[in-house]
C-alpha positions, 0 to 999 in steps of 0.5 A, a space after each residue: 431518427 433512431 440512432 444505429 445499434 452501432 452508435 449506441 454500443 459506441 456511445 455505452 462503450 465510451 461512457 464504461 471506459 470513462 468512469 473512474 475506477 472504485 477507490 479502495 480505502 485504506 485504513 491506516 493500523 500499525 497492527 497490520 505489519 505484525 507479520 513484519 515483527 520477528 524481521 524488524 525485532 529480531 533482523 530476520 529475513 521479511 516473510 512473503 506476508 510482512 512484504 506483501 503487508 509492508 506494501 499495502 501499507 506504504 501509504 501510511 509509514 509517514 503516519 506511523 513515523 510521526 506517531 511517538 510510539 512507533 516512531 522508533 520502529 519505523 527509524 530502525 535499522 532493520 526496519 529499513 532493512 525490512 523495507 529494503 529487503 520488500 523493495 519499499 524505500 524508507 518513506 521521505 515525510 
């Protein structure tokens, strides 16, 4: 017995809708917030790109927080304003 055309599109439908989307890696460089350094050094508003930045690398504040040589910047005041300001809370590590 053949399967149906039906079936077989079904069955192709529910395995695509299964797969686990690809995962983006992220890779951790404090470099990347460079758009983020005339509001955090100098209390300027955050530009679209530091913002835009800011999230992208949310998943690593924890890591800069806990590097002695960023540490400082990351405990800011402004740079909790910055983050305030982009809607990205201060990271609780």
């Amino acid at each position: 017995m053949r399967p149906s055309l039906f079936s077989t599109f079904f069955l192709l439908s529910l395995m695509v809708l299964s797969t686990s989307p690809p995962v983006v890696s992220l890779t951790c460089k404090p470099t990347e917030l460079a758009p983020c350094a005339a509001a955090i050094l100098y209390s300027l508003p955050p530009s679209d790109a530091c913002c835009s930045k800011l999230k992208e690398q949310k998943p690593c504040l924890c890591q800069y927080q806990k590097d002695p040589s960023l540490h400082g910047y990351v405990n800011s005041k402004n740079s909790k304003k910055v983050g305030t300001a982009c809607g990205v809370p201060a990271p609780s590590c």
